[in-house]
N, C-alpha and C positions, 0 to 999 in steps of 0.2 A: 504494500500500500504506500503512497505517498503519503512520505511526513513533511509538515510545513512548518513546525514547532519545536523545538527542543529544549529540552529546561533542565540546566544545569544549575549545580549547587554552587555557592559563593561562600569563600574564606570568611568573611564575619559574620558568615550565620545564612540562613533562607536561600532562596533558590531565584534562578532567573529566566525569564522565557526566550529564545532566541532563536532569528528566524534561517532554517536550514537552507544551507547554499543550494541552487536550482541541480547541480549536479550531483548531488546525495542525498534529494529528495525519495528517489524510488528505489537507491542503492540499498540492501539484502545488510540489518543490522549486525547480527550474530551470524557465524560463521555454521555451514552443514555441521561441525562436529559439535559445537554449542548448543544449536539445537538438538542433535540425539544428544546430547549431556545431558539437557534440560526437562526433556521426555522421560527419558529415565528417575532422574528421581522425585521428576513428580509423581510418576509411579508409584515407587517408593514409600512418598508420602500418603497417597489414596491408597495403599495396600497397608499401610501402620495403620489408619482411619478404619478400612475397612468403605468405605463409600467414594464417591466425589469429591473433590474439595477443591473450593476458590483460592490458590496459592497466589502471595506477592511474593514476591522476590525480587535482589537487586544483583546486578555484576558488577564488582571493584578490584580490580587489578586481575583482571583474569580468571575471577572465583567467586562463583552462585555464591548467594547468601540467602536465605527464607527466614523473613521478616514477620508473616503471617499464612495462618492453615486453619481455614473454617469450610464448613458443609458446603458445597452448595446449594442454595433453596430454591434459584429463580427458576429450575427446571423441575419440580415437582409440582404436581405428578409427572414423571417423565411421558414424553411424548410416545404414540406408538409408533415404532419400527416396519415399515414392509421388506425388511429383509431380515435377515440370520446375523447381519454384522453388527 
């Protein structure tokens, strides 16, 4: 997706909004191996839960952090499925 916004954090505190150069608007954030990294353990996470979960997480210096791990509710009752997947 195009991002037109980006909000970095600032040395004395709070954060700031700023607007992404045209040529790394629809440029691919994370890298293929970051996302299966990130698939994985949130995995991980929904299999310690046992259910779904609305995971935040951040990356600093190279390394997932999980900030927060709550249910997910906005899909209950889950929808039905016309396949097996």
């Amino acid at each position: 997706s195009e991002k037109k916004t980006a909000v970095y954090s600032l040395e004395s505190g709070g954060t700031e909004a700023r607007e992404v150069e045209a040529g790394r608007r629809k440029k691919q954030t994370l890298t293929d191996e970051q996302i299966i990294q990130l698939e994985k353990l949130g995995r991980r996470i929904e299999a310690h839960f046992g259910f779904p979960q609305d995971i935040e997480w951040c990356l600093a210096d190279g390394e997932f952090f999980f900030v927060q791990s709550r249910p997910v509710t906005t899909l209950f009752p889950l929808p039905k499925q016309s396949d097996d997947k």
